[in-house]
Every structure is written in C-alpha cells, then in structure tokens.
N, CA, C and O atoms as a printed pandas DataFrame, in Angstrom:
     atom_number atom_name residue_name chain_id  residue_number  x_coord  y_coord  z_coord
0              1         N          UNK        A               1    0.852   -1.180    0.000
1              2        CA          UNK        A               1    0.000    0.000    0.000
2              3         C          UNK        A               1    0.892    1.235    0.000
3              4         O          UNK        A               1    1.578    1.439    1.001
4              5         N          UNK        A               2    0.944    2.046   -0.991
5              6        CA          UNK        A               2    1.714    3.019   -1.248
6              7         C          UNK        A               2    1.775    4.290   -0.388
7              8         O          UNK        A               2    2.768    4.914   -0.014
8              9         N          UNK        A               3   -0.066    4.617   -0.075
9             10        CA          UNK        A               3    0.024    5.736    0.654
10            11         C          UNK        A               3   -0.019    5.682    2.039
11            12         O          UNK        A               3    0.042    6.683    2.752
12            13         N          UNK        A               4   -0.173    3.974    2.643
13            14        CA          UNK        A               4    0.275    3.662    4.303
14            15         C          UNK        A               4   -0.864    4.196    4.733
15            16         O          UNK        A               4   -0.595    4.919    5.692
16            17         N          UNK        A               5   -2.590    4.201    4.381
17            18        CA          UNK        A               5   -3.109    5.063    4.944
18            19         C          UNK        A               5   -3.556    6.046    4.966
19            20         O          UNK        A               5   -4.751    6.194    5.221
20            21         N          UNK        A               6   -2.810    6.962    4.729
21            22        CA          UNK        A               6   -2.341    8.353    4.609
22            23         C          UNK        A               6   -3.383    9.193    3.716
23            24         O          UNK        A               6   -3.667    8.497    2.741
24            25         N          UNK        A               7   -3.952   10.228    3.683
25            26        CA          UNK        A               7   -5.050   10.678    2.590
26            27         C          UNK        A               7   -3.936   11.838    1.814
27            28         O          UNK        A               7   -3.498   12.918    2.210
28            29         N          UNK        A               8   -3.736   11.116    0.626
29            30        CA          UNK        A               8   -2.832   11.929   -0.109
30            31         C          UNK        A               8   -3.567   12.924   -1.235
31            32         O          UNK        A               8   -4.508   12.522   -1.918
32            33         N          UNK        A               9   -2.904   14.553   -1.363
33            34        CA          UNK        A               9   -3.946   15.328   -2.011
34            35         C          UNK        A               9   -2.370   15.488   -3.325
35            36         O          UNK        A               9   -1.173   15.606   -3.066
36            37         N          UNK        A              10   -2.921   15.437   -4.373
37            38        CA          UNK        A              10   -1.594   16.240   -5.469
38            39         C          UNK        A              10   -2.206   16.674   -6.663
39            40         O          UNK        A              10   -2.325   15.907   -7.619
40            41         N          UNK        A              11   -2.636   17.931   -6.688
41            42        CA          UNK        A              11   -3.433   18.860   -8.104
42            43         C          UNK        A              11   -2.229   18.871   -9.339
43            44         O          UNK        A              11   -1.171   19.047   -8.737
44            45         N          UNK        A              12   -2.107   18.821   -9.979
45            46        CA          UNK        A              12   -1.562   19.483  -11.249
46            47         C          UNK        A              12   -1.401   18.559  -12.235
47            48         O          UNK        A              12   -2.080   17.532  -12.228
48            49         N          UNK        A              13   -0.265   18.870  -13.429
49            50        CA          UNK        A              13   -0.250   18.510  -14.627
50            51         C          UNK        A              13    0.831   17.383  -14.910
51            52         O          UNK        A              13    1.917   17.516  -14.346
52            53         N          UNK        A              14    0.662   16.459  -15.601
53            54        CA          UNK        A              14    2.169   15.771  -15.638
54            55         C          UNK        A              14    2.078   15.676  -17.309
55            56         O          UNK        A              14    1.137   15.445  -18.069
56            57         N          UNK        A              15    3.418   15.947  -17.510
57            58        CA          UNK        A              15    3.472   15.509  -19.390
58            59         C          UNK        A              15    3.541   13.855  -19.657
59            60         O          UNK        A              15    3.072   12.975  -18.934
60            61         N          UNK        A              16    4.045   13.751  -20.529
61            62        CA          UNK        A              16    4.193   12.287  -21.124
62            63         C          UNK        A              16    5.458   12.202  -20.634
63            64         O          UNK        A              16    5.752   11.099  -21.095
64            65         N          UNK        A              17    6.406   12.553  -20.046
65            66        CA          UNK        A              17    7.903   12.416  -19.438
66            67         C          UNK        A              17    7.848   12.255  -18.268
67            68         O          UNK        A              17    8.885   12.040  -17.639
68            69         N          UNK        A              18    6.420   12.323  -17.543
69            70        CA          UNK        A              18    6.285   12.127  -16.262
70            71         C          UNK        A              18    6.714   13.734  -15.666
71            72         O          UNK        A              18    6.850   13.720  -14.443
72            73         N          UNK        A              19    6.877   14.686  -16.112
73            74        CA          UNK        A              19    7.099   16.087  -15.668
74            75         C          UNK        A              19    6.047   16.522  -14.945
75            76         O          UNK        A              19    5.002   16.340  -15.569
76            77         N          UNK        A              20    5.883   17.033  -13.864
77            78        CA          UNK        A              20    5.276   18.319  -13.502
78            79         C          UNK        A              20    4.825   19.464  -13.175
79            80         O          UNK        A              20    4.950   19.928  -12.041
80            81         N          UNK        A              21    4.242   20.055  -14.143
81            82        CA          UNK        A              21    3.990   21.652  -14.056
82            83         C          UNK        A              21    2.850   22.178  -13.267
83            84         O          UNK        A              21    1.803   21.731  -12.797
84            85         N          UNK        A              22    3.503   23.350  -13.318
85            86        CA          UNK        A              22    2.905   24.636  -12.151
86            87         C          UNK        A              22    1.300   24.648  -12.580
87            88         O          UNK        A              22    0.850   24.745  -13.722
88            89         N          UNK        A              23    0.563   24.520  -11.324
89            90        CA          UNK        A              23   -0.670   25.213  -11.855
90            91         C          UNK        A              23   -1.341   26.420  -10.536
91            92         O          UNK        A              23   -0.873   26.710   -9.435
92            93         N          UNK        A              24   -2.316   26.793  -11.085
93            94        CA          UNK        A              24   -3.247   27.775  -10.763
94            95         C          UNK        A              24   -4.021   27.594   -9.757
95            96         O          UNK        A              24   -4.711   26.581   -9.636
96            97         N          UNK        A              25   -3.999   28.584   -8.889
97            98        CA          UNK        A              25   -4.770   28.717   -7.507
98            99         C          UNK        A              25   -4.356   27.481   -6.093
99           100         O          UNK        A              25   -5.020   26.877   -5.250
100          101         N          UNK        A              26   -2.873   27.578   -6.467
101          102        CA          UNK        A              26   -2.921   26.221   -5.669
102          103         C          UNK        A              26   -2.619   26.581   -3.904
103          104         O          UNK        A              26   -2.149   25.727   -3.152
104          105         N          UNK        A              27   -3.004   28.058   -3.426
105          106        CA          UNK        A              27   -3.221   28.407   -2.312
106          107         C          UNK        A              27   -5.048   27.668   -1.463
107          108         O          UNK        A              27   -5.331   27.386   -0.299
108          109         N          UNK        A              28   -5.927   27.608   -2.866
109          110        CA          UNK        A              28   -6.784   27.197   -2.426
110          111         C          UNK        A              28   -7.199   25.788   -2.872
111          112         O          UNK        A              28   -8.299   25.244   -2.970
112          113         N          UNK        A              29   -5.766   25.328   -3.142
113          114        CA          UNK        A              29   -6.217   23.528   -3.234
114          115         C          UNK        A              29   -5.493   23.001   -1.972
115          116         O          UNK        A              29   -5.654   21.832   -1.622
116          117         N          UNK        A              30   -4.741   23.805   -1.324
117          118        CA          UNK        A              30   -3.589   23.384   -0.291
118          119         C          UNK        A              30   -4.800   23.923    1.140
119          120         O          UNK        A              30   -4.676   23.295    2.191
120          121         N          UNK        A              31   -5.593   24.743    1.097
121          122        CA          UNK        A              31   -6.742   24.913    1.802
122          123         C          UNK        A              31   -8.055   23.755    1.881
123          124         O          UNK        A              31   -8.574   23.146    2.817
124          125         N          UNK        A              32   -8.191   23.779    1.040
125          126        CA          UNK        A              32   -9.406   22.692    0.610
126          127         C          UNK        A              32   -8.755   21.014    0.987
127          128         O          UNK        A              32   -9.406   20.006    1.259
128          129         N          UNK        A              33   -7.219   21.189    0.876
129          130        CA          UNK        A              33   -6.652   19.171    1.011
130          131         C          UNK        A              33   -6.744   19.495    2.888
131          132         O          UNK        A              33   -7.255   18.614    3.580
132          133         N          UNK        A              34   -6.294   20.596    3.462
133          134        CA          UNK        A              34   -6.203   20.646    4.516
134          135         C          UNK        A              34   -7.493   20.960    5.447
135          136         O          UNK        A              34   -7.609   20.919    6.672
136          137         N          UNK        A              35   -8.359   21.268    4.496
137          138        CA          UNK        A              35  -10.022   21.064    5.179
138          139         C          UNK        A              35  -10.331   20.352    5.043
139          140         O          UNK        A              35  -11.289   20.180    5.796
140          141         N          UNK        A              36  -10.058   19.076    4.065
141          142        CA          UNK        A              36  -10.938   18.119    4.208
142          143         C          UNK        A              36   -9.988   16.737    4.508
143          144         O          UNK        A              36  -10.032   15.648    3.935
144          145         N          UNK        A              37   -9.019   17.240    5.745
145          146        CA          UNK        A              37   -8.334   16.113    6.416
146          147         C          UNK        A              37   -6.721   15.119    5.845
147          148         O          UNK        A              37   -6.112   14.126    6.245
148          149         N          UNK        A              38   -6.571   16.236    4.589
149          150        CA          UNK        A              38   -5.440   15.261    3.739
150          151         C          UNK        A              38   -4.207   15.380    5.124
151          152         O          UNK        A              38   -4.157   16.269    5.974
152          153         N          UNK        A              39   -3.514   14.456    5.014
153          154        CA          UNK        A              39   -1.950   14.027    5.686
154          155         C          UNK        A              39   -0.988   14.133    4.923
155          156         O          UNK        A              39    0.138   14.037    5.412
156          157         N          UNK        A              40   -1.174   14.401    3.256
157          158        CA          UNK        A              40    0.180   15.116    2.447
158          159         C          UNK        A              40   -0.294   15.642    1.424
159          160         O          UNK        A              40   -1.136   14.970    0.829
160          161         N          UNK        A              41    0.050   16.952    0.881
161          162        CA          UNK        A              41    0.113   17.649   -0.156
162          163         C          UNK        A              41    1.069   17.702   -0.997
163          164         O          UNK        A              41    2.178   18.053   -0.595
164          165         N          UNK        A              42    0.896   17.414   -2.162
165          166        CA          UNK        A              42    2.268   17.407   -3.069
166          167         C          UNK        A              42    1.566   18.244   -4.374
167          168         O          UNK        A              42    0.687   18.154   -5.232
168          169         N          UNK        A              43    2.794   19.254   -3.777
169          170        CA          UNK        A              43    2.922   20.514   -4.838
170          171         C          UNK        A              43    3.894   20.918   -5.906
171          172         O          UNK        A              43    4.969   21.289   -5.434
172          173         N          UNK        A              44    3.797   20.957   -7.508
173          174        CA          UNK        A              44    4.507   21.309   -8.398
174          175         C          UNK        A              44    5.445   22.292   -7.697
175          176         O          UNK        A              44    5.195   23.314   -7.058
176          177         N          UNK        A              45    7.041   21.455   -8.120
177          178        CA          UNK        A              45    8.180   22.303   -7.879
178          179         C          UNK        A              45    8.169   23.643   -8.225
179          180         O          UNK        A              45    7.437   24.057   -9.124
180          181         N          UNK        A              46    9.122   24.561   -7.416
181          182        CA          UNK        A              46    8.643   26.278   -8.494
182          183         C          UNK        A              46    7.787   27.364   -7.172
183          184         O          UNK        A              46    7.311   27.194   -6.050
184          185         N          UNK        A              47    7.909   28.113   -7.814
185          186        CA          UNK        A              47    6.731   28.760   -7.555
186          187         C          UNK        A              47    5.521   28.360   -6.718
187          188         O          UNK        A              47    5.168   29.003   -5.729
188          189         N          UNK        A              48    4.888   27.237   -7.175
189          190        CA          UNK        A              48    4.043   26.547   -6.411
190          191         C          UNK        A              48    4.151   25.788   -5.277
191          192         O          UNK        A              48    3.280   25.660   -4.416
192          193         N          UNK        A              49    5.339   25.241   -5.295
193          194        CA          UNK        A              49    5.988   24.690   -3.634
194          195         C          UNK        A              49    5.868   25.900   -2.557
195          196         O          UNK        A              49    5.058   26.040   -1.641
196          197         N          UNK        A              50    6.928   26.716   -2.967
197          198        CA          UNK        A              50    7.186   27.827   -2.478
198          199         C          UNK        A              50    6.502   28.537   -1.807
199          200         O          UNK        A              50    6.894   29.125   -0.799
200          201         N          UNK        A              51    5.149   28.592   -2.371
201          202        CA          UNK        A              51    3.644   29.362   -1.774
202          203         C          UNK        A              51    3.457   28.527   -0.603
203          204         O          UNK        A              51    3.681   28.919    0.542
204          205         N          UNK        A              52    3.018   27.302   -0.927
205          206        CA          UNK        A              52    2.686   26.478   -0.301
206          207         C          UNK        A              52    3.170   26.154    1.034
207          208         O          UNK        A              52    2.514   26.248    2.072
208          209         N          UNK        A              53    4.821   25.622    0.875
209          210        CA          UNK        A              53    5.374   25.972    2.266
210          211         C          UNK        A              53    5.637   27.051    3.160
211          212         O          UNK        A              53    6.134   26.870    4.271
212          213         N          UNK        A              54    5.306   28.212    2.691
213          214        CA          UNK        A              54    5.216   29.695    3.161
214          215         C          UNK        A              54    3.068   29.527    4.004
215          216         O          UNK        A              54    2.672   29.572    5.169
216          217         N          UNK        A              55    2.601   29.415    3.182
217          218        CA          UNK        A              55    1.334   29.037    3.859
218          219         C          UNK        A              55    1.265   28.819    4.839
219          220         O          UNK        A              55    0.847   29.467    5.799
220          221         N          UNK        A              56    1.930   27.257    4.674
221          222        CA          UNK        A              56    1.781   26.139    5.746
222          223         C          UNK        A              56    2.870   26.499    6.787
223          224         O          UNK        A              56    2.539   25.963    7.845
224          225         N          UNK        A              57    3.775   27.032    6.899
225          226        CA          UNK        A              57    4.260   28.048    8.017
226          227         C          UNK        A              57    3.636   28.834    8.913
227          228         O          UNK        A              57    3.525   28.686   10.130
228          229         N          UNK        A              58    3.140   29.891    8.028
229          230        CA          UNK        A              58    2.354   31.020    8.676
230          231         C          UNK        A              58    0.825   30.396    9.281
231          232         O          UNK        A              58    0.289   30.684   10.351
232          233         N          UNK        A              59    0.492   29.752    8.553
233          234        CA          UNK        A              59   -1.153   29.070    8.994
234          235         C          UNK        A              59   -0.802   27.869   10.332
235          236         O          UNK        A              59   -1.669   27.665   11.182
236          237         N          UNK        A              60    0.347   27.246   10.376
237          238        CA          UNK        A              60    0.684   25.952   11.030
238          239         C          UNK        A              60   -0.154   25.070   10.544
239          240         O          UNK        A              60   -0.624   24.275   11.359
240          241         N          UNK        A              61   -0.425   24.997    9.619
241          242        CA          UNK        A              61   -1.275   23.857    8.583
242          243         C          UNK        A              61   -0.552   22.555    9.245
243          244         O          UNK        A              61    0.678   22.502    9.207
244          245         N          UNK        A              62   -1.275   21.538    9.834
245          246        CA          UNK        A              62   -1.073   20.091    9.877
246          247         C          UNK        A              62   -1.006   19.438    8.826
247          248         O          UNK        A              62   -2.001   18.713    8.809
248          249         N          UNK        A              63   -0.391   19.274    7.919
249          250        CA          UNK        A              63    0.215   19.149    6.418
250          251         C          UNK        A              63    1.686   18.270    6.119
251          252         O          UNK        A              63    2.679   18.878    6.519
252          253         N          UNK        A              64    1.891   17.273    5.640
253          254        CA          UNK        A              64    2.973   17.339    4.882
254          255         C          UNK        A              64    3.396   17.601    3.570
255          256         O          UNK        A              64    2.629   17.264    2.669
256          257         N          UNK        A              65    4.349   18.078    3.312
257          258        CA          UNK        A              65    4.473   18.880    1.652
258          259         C          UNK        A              65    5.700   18.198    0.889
259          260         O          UNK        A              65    6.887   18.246    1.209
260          261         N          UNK        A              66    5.139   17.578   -0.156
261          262        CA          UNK        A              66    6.374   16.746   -1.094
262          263         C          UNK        A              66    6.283   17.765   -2.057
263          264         O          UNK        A              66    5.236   18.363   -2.304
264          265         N          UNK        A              67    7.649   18.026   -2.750
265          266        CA          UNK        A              67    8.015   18.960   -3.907
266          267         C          UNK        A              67    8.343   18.094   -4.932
267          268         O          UNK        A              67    9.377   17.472   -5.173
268          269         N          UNK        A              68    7.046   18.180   -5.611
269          270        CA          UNK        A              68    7.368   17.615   -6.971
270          271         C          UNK        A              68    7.357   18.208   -8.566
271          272         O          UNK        A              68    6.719   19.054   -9.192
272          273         N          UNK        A              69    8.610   17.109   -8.874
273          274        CA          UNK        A              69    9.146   17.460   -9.836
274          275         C          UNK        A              69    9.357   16.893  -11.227
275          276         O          UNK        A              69    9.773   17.358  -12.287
276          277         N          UNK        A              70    8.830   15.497  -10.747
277          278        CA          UNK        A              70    8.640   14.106  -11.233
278          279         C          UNK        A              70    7.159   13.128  -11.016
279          280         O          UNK        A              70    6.840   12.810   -9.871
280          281         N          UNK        A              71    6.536   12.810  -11.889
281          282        CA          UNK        A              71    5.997   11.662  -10.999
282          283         C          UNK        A              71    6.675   10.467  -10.754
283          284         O          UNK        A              71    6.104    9.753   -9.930
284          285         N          UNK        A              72    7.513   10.113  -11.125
285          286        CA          UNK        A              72    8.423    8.961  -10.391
286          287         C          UNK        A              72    9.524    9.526   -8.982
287          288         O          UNK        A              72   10.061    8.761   -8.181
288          289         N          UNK        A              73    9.605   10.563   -8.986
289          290        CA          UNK        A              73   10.484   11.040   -7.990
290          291         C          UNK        A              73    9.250   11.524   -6.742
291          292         O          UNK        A              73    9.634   11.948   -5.651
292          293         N          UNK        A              74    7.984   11.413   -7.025
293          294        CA          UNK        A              74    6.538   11.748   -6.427
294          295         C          UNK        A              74    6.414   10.496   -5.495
295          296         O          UNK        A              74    6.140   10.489   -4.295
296          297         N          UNK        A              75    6.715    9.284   -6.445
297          298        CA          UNK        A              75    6.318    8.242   -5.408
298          299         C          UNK        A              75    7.470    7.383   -5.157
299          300         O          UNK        A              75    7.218    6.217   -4.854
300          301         N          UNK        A              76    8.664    7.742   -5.229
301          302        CA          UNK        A              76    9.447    7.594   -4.532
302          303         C          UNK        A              76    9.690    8.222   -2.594
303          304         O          UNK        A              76    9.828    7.786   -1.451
304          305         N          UNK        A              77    9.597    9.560   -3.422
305          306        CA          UNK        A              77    8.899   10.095   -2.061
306          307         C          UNK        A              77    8.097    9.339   -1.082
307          308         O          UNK        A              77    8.511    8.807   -0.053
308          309         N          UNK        A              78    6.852    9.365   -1.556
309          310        CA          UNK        A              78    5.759    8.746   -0.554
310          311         C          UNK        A              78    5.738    7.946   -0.424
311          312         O          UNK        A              78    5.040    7.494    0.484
312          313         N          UNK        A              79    6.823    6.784   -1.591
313          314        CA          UNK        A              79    7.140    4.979   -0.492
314          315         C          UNK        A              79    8.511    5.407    0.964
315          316         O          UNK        A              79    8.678    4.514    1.795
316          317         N          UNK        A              80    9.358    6.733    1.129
317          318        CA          UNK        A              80    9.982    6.977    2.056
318          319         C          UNK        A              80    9.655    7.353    3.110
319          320         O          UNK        A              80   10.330    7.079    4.102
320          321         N          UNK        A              81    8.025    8.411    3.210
321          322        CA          UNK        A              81    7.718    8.714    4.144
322          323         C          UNK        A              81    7.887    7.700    5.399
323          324         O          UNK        A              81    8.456    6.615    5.274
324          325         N          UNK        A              82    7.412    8.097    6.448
325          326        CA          UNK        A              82    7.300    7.236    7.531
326          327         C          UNK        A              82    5.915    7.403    8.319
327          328         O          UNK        A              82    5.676    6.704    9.304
C-alpha cells in the first residue's frame, strides 16, 4: 500500500515524461486538502511549492508537503515517508 493510509492530495499537470507543471490557484487547493483532512500535499516544484510551504508556516497547517518534480520522484517520495 503506497500511501500507508495516509489521505494523499496532489493537483496538477504531468506531461508524457512524467514532468510536472505549475498550476493555478494552488493556495486554495492546499486549503481545501487541509479542510478536508489530507496528511500530504504534493505541490509542483517552483513557484508553487514555495507558496505552499510559506502558507503552511504562517497558517501551522497540519500538512505534509512533497516537492514535486517528477511523478516517479513523487512516489518515490511517498514509499519513504514514515
């Protein structure tokens, strides 16, 4: 079981290379995973991380935040968590 549980939230785009890009409004998808109980957010590298962990600072959002950049480097990640 990959996500251990865990209610995993991750909005955006991936190409055919497995890439992922930045998207839009993701102050209020990182609101909405954290209202409705997610245990990790994974946010397009960039810009969009960046917001995100600045958020989840200032708010103390109960959140964990993977920076992704990959979808294979995505769930590499989340088979390391603990």
């Amino acid at each position: 079981d990959l996500t251990k549980g865990k209610k995993i939230v991750g909005p955006g785009t991936i190409d055919e290379y497995g890439n992922v890009g930045e998207i839009d409004g993701v102050r209020y998808k990182l609101k909405g995973a954290v209202n409705s109980g997610a245990n990790i957010f994974i946010a397009p590298s960039g810009e969009n991380y960046n917001e995100c962990k600045k958020i989840i600072e200032e708010k103390n959002y109960d959140i964990k935040l993977i920076e992704a950049k990959t979808f294979e480097q995505v769930l590499v990640s989340i088979a390391n968590l603990d």
